[in-house]
PQR file of N, CA, C, O and H, with PARSE charges and radii, in Angstrom:
ATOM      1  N   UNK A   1     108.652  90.579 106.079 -0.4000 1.5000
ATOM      2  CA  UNK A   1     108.420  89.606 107.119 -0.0000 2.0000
ATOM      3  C   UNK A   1     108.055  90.362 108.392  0.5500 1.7000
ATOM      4  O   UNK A   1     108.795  91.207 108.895 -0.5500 1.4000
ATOM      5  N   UNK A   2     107.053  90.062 108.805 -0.4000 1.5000
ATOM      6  CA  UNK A   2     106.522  90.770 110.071 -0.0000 2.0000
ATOM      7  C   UNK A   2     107.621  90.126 111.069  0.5500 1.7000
ATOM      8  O   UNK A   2     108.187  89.034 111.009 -0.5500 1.4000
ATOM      9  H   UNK A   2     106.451  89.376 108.397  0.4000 1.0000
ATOM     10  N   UNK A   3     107.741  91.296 112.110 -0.4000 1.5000
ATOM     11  CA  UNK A   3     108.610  91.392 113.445 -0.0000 2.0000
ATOM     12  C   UNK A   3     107.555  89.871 114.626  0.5500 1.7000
ATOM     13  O   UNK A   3     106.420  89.449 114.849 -0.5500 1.4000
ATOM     14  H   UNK A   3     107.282  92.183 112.159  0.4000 1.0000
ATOM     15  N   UNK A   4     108.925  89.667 114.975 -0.4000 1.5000
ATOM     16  CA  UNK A   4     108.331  88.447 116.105 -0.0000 2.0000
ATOM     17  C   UNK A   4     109.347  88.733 117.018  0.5500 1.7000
ATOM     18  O   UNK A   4     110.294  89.490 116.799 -0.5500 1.4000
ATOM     19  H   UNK A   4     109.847  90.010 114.794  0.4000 1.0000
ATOM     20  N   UNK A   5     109.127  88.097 118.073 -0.4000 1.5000
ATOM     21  CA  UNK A   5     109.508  87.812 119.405 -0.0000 2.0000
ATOM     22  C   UNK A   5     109.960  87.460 119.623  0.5500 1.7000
ATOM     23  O   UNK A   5     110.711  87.861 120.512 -0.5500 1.4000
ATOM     24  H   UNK A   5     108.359  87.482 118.251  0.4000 1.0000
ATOM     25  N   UNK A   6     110.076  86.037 118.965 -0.4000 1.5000
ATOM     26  CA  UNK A   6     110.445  84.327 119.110 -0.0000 2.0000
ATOM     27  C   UNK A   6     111.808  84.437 118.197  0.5500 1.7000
ATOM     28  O   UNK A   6     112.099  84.593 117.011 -0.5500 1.4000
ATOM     29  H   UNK A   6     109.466  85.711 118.242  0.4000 1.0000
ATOM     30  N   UNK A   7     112.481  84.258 119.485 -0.4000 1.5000
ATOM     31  CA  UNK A   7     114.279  84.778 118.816 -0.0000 2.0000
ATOM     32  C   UNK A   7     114.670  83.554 117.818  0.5500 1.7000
ATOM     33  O   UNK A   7     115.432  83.733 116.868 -0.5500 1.4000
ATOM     34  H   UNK A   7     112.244  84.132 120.449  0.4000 1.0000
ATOM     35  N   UNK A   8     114.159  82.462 118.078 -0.4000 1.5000
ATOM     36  CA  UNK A   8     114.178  81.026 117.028 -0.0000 2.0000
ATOM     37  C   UNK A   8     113.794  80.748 115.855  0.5500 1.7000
ATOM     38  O   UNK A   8     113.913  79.733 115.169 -0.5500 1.4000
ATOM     39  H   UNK A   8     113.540  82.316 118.850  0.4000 1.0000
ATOM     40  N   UNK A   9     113.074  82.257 115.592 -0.4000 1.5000
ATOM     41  CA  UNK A   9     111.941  82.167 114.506 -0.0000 2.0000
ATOM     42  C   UNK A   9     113.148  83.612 113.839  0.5500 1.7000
ATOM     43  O   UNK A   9     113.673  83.663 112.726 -0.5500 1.4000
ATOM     44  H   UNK A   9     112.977  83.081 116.149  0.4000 1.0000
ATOM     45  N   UNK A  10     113.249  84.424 114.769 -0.4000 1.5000
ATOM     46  CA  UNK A  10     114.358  85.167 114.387 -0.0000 2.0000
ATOM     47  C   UNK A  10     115.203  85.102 113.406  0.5500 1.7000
ATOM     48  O   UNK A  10     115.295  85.574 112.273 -0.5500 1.4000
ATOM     49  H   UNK A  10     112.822  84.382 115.672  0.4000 1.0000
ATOM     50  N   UNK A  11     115.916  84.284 114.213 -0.4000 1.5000
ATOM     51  CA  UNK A  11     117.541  83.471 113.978 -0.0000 2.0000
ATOM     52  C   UNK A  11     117.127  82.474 112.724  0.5500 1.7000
ATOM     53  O   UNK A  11     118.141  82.330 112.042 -0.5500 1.4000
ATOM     54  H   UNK A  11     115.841  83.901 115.133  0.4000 1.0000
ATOM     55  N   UNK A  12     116.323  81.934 112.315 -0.4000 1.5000
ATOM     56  CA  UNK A  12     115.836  81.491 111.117 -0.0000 2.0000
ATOM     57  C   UNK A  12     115.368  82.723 110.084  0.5500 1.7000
ATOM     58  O   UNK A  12     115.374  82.309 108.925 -0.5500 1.4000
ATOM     59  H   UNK A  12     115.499  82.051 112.869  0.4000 1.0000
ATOM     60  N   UNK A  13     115.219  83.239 110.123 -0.4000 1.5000
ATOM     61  CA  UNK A  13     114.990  84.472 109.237 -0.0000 2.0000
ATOM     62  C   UNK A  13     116.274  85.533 108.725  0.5500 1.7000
ATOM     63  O   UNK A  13     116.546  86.120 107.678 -0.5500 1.4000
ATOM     64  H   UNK A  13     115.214  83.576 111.065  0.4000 1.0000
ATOM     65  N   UNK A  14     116.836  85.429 109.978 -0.4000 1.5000
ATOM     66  CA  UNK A  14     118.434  85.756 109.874 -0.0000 2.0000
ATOM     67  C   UNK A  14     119.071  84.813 108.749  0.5500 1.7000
ATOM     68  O   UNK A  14     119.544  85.171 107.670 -0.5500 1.4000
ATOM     69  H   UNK A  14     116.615  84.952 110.829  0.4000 1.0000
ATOM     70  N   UNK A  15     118.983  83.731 109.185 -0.4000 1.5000
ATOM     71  CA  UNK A  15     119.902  82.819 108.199 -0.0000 2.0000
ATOM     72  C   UNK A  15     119.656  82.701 106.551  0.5500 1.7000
ATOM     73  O   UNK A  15     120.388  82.527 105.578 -0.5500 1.4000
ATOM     74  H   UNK A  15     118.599  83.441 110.061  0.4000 1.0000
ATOM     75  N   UNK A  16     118.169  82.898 106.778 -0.4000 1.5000
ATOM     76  CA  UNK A  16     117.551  82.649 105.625 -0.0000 2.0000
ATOM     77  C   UNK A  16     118.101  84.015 104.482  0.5500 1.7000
ATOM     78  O   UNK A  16     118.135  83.935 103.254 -0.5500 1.4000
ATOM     79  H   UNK A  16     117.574  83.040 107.569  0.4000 1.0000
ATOM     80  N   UNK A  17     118.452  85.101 105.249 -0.4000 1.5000
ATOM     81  CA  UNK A  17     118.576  86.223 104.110 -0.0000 2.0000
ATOM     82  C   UNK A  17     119.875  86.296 104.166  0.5500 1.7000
ATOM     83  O   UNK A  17     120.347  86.889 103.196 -0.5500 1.4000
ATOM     84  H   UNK A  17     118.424  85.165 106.247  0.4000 1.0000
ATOM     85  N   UNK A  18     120.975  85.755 105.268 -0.4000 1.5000
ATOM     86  CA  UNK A  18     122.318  85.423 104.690 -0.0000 2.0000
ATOM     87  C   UNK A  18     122.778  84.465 104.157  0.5500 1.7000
ATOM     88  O   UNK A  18     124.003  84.370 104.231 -0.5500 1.4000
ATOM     89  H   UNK A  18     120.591  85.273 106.056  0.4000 1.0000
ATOM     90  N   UNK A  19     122.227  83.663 103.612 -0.4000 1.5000
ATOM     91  CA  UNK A  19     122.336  82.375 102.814 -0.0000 2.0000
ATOM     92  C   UNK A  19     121.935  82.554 101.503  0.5500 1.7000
ATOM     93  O   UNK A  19     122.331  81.760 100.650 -0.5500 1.4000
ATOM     94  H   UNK A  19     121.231  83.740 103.553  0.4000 1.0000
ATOM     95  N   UNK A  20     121.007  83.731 101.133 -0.4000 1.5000
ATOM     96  CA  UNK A  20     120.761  84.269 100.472 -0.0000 2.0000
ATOM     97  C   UNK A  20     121.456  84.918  99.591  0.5500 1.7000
ATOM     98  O   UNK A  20     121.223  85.093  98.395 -0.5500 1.4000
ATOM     99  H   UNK A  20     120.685  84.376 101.826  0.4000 1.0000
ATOM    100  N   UNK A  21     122.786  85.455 100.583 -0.4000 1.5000
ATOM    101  CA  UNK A  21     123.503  86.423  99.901 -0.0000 2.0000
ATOM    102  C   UNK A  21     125.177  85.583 100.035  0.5500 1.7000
ATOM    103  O   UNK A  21     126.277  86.114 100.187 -0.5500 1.4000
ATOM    104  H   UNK A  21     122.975  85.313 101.554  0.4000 1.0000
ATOM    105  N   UNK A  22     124.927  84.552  99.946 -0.4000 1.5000
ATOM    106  CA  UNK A  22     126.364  83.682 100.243 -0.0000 2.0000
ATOM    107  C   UNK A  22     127.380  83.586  98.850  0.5500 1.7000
ATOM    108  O   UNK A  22     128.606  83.531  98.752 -0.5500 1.4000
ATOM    109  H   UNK A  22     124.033  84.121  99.823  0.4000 1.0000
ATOM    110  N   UNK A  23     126.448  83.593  97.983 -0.4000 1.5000
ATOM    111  CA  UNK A  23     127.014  83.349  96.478 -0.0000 2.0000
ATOM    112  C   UNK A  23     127.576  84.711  96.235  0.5500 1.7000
ATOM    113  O   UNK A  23     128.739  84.676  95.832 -0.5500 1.4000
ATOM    114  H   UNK A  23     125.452  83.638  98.063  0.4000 1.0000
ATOM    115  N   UNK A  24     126.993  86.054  96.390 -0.4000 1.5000
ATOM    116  CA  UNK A  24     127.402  87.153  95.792 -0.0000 2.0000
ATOM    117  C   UNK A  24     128.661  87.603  96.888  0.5500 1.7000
ATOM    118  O   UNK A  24     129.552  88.336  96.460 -0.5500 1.4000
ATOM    119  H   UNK A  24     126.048  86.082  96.717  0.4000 1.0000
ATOM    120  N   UNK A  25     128.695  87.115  98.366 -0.4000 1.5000
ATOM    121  CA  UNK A  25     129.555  87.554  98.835 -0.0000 2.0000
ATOM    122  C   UNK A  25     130.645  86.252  98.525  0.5500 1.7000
ATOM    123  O   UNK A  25     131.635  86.761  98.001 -0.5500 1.4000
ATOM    124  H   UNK A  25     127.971  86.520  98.715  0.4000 1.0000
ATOM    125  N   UNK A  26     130.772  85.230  98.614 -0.4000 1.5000
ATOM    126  CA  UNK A  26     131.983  84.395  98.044 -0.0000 2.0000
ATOM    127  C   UNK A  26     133.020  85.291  96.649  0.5500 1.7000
ATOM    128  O   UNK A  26     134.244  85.325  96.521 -0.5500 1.4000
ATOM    129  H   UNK A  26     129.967  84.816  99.040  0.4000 1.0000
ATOM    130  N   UNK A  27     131.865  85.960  95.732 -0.4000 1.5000
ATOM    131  CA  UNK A  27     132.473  86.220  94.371 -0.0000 2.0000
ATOM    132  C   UNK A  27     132.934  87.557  94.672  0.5500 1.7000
ATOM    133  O   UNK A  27     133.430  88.059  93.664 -0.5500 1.4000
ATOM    134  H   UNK A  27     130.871  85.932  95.836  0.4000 1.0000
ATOM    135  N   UNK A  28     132.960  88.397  95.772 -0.4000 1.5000
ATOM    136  CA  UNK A  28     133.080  90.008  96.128 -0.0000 2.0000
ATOM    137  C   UNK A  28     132.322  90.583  95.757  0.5500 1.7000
ATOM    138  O   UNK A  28     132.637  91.769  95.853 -0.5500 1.4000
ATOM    139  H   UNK A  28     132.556  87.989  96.591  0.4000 1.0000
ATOM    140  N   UNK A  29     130.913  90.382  95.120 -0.4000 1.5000
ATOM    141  CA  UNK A  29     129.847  91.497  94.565 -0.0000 2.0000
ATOM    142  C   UNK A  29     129.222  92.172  95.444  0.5500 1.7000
ATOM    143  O   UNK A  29     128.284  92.753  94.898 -0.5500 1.4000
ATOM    144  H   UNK A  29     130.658  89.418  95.042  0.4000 1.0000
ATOM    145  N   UNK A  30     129.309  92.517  97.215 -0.4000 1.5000
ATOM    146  CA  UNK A  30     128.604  92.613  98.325 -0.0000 2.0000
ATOM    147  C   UNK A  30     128.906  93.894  98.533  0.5500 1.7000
ATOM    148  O   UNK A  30     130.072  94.163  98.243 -0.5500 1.4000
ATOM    149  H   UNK A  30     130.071  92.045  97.659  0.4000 1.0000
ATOM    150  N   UNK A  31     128.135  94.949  99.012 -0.4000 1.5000
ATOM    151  CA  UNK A  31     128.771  96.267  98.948 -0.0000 2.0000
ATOM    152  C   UNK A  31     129.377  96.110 100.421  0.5500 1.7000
ATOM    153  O   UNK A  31     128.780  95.189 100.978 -0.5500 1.4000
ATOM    154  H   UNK A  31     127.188  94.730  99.247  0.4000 1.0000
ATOM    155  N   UNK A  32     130.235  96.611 101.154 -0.4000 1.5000
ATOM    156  CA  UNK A  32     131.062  96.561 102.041 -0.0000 2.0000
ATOM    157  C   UNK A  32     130.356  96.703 103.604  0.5500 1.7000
ATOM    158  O   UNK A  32     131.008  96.362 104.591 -0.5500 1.4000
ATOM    159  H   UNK A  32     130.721  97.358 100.701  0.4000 1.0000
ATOM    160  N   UNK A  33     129.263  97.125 103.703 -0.4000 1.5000
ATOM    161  CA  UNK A  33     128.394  97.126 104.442 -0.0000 2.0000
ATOM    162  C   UNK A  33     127.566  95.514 105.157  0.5500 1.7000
ATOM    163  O   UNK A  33     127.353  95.015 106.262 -0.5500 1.4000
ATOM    164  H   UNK A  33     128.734  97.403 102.901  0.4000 1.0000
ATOM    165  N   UNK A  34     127.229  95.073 103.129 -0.4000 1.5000
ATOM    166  CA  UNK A  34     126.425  93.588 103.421 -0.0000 2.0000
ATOM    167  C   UNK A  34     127.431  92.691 103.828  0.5500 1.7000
ATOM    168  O   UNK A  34     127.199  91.856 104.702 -0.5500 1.4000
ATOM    169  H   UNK A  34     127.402  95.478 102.231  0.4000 1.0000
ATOM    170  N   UNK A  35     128.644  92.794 103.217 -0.4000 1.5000
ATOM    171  CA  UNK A  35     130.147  92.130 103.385 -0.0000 2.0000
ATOM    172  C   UNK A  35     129.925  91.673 104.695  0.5500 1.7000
ATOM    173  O   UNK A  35     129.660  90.576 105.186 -0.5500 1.4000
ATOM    174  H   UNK A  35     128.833  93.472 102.507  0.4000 1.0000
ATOM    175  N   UNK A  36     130.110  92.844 105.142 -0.4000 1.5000
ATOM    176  CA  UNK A  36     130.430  93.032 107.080 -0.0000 2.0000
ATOM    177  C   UNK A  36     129.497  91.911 107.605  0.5500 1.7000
ATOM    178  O   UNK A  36     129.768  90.777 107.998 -0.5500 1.4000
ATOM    179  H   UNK A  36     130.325  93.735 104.743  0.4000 1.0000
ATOM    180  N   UNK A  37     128.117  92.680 107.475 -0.4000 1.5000
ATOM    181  CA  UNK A  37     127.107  91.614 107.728 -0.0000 2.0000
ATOM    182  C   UNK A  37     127.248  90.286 107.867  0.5500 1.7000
ATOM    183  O   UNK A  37     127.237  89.697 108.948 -0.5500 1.4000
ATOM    184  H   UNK A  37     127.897  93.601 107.155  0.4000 1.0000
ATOM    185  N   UNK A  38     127.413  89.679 106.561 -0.4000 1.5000
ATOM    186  CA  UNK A  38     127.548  88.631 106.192 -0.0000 2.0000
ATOM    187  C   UNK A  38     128.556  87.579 107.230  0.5500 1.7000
ATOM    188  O   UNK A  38     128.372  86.513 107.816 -0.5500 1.4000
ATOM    189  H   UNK A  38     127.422  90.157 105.683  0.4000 1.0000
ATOM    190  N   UNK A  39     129.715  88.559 107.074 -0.4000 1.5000
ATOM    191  CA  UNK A  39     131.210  87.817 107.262 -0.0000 2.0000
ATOM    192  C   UNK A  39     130.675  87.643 108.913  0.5500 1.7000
ATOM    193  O   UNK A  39     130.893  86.568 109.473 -0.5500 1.4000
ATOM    194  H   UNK A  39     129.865  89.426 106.597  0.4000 1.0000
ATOM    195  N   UNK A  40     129.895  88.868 109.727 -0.4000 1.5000
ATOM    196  CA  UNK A  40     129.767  88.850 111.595 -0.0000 2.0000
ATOM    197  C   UNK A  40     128.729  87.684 111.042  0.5500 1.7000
ATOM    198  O   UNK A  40     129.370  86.720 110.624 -0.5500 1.4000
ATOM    199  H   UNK A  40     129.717  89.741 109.272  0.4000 1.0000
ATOM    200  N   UNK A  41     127.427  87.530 110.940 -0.4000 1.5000
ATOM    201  CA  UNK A  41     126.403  86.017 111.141 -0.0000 2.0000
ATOM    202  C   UNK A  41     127.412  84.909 111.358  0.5500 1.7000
ATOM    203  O   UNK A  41     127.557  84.393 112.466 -0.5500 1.4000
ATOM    204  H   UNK A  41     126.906  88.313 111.280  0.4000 1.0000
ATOM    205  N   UNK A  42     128.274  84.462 110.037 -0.4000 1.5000
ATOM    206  CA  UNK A  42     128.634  82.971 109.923 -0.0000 2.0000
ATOM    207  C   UNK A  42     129.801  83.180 111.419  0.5500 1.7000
ATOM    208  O   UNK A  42     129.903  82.294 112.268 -0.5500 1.4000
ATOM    209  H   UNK A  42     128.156  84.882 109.137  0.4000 1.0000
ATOM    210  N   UNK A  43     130.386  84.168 111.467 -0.4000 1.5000
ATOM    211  CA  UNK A  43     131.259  84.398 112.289 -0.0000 2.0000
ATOM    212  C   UNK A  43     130.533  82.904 114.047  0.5500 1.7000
ATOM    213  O   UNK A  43     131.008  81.879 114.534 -0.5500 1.4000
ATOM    214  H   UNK A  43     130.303  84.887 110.777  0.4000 1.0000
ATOM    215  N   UNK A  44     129.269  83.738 114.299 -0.4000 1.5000
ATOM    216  CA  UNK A  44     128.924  83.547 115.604 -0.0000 2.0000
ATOM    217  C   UNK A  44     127.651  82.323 115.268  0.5500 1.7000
ATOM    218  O   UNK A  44     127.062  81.878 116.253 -0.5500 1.4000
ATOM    219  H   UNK A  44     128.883  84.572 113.902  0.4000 1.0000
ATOM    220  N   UNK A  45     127.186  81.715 113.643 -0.4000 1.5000
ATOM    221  CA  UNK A  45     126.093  80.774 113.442 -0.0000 2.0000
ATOM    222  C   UNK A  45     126.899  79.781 112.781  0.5500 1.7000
ATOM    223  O   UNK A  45     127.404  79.863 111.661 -0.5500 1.4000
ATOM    224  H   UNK A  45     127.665  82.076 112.843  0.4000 1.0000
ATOM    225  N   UNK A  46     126.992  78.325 114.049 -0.4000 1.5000
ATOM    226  CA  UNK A  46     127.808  77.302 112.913 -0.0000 2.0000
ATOM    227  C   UNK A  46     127.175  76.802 111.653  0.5500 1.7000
ATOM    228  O   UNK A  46     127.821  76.639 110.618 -0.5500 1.4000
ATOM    229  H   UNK A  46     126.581  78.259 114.958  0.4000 1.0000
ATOM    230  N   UNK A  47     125.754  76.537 111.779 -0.4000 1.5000
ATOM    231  CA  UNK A  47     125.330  76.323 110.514 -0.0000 2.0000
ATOM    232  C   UNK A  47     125.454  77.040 109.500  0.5500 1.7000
ATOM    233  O   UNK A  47     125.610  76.351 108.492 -0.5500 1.4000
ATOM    234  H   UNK A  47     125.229  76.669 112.620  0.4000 1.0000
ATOM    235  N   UNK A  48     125.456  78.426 109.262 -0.4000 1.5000
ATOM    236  CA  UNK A  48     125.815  78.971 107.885 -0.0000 2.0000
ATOM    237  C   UNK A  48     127.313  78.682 107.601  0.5500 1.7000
ATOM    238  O   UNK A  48     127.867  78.150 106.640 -0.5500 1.4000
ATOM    239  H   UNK A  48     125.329  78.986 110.081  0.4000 1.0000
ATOM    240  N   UNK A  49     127.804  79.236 108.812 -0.4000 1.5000
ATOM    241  CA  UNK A  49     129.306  79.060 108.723 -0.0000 2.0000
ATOM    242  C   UNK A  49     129.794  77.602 107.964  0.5500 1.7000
ATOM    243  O   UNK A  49     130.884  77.518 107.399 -0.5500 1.4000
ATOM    244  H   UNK A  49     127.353  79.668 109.593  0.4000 1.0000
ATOM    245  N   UNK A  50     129.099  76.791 108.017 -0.4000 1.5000
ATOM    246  CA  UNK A  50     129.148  75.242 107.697 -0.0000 2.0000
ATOM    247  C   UNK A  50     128.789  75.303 106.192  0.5500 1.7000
ATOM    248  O   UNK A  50     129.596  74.893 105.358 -0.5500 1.4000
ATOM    249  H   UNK A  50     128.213  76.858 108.476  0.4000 1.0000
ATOM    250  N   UNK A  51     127.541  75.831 105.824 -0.4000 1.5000
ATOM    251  CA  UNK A  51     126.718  76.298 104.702 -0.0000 2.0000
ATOM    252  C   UNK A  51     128.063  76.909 103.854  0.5500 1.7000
ATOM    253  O   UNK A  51     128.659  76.346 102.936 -0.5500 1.4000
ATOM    254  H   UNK A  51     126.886  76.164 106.501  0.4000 1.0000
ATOM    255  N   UNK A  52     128.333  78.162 104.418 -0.4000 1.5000
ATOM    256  CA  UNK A  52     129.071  79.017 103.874 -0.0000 2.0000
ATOM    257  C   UNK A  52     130.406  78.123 103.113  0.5500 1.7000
ATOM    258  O   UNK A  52     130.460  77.939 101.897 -0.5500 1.4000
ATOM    259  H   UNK A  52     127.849  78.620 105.163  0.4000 1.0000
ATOM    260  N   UNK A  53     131.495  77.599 104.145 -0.4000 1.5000
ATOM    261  CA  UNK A  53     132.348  76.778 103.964 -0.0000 2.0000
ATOM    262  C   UNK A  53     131.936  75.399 102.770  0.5500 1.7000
ATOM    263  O   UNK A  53     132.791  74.792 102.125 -0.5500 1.4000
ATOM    264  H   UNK A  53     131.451  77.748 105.133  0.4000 1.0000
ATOM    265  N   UNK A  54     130.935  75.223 102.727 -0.4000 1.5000
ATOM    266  CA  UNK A  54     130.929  73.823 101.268 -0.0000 2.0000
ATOM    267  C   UNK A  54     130.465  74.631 100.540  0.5500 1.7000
ATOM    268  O   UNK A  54     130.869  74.243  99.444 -0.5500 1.4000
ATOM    269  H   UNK A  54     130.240  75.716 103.251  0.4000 1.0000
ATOM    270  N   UNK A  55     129.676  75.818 100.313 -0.4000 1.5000
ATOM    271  CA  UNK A  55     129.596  76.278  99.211 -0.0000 2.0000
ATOM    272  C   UNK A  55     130.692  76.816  98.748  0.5500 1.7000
ATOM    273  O   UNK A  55     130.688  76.851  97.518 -0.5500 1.4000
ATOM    274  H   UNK A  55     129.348  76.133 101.204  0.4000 1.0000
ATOM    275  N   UNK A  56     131.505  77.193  99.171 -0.4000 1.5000
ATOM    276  CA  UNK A  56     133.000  77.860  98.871 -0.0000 2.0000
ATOM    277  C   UNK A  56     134.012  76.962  98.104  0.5500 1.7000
ATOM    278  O   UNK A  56     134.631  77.210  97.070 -0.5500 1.4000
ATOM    279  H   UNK A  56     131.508  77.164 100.170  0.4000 1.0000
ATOM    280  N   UNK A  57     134.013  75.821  98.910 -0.4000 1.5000
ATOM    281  CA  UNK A  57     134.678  74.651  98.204 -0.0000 2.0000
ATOM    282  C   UNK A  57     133.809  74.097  97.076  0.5500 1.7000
ATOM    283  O   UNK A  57     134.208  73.170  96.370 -0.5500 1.4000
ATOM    284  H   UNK A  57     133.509  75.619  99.750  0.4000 1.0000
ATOM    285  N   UNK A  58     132.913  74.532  96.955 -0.4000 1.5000
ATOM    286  CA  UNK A  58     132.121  73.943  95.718 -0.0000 2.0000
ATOM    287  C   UNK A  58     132.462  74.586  94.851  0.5500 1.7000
ATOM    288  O   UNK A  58     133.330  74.110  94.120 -0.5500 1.4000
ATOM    289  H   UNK A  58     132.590  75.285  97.529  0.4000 1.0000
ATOM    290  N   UNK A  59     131.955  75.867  94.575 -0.4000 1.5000
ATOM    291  CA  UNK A  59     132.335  77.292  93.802 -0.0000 2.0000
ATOM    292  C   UNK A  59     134.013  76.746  93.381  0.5500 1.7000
ATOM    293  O   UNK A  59     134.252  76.538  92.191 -0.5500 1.4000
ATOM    294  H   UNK A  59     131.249  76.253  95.169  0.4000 1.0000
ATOM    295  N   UNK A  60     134.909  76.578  94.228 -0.4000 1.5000
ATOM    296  CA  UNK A  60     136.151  77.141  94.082 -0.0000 2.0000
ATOM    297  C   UNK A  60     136.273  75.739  93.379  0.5500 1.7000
ATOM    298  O   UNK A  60     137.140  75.916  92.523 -0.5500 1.4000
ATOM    299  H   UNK A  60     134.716  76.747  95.194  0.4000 1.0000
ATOM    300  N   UNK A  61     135.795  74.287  93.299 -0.4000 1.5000
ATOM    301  CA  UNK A  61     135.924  72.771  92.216 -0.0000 2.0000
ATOM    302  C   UNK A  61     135.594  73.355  91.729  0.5500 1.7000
ATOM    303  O   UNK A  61     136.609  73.928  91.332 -0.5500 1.4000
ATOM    304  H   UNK A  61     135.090  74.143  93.994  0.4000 1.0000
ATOM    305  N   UNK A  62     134.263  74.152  91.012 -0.4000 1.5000
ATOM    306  CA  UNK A  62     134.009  74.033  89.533 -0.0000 2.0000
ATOM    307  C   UNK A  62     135.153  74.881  88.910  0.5500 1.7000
ATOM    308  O   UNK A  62     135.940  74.526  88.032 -0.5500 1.4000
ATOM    309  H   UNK A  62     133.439  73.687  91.335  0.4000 1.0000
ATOM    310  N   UNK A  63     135.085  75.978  89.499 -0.4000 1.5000
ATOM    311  CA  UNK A  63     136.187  76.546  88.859 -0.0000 2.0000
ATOM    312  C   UNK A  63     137.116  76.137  88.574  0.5500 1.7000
ATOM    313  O   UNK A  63     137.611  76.330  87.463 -0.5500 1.4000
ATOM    314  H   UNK A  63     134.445  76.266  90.212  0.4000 1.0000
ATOM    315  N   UNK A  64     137.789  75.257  89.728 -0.4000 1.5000
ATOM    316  CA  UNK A  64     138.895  74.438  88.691 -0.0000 2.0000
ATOM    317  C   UNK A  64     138.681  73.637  87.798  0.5500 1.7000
ATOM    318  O   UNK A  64     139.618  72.863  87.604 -0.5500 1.4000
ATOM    319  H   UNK A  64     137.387  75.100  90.630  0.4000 1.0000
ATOM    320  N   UNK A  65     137.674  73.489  87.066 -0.4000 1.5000
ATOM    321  CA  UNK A  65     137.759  72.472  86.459 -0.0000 2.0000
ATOM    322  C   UNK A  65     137.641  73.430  85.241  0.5500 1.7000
ATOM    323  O   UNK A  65     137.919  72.698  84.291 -0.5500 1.4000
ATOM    324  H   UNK A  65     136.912  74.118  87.224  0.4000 1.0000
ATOM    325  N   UNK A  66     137.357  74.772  84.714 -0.4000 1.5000
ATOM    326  CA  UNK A  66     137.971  75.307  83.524 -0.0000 2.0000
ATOM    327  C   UNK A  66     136.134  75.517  83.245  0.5500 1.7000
ATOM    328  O   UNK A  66     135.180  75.037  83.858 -0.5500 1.4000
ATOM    329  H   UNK A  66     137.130  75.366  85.486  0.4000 1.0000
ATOM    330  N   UNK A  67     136.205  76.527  81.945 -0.4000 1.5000
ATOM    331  CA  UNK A  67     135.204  76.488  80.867 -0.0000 2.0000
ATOM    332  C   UNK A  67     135.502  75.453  79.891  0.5500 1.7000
ATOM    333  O   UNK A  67     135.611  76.161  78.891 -0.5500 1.4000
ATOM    334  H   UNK A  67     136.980  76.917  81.447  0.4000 1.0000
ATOM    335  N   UNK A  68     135.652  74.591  79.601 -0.4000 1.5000
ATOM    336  CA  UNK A  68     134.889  73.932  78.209 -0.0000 2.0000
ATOM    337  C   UNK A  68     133.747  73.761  77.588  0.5500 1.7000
ATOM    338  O   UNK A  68     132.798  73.163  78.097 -0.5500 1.4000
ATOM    339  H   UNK A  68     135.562  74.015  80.414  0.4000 1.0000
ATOM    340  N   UNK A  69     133.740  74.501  75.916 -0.4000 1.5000
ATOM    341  CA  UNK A  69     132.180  74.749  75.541 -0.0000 2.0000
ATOM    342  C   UNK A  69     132.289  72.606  76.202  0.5500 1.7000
ATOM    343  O   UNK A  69     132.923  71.775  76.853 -0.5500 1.4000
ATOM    344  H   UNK A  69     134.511  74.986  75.503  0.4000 1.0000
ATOM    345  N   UNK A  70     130.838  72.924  75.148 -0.4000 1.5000
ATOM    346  CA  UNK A  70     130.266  71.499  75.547 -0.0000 2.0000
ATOM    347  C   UNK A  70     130.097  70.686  73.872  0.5500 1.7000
ATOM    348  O   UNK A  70     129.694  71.345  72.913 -0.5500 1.4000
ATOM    349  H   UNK A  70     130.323  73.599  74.619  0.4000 1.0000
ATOM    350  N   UNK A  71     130.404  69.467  73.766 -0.4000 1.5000
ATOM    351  CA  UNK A  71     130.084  68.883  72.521 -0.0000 2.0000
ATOM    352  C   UNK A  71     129.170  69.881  71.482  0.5500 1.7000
ATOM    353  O   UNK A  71     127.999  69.915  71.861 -0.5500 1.4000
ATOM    354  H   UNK A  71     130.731  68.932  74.545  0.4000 1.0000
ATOM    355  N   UNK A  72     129.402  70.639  70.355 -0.4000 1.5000
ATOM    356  CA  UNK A  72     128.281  71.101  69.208 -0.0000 2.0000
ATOM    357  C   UNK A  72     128.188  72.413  69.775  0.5500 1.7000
ATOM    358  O   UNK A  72     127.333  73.124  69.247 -0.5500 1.4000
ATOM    359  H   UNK A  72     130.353  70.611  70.047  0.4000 1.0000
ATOM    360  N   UNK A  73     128.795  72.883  70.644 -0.4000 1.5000
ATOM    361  CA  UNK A  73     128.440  74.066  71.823 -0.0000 2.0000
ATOM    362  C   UNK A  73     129.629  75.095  71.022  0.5500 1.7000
ATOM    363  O   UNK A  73     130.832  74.862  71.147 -0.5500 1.4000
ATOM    364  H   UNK A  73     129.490  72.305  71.074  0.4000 1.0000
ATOM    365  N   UNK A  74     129.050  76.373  70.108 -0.4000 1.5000
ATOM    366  CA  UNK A  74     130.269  77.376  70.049 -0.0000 2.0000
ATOM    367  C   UNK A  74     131.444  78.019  70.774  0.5500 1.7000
ATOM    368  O   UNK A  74     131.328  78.583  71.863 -0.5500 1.4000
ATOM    369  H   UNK A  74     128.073  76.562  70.007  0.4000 1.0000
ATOM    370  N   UNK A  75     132.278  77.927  70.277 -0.4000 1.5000
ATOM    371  CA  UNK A  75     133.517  78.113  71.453 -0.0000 2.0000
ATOM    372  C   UNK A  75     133.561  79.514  71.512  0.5500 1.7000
ATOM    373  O   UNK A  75     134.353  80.076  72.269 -0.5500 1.4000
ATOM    374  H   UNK A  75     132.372  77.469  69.393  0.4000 1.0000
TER
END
């Protein structure tokens, strides 16, 4: 992505590649570096932070709800 100016156009580009990485850092797969990253954006952007927070609670329902194969589905 070419460099801009336009801190709005920025800050959308920002979000876009930590939203990106929201799933692998929820599960701990983030090397400790992107972690950081990650954890300072939502810190100071309510929208990811918002983003961040229902995907978390999403992730963390399915999981409760277990593996069951599926009807005809090998266990």
């Amino acid at each position: 992505m070419p460099f801009t100016l336009n801190p709005v156009a920025r800050h959308r580009d920002r979000c876009r590649r930590i939203r990106a990485l929201m799933s692998e850092y929820i599960d701990g797969e983030l090397d400790a570096r992107t972690a950081a990253r990650v954890k300072r954006h939502v810190r100071w952007c309510p929208n990811c932070r918002r983003m961040l927070a229902n995907l978390t609670r999403t992730i963390h329902a399915l999981r409760s709800l277990g593996l069951r194969p599926s009807p005809g589905e090998p266990a």
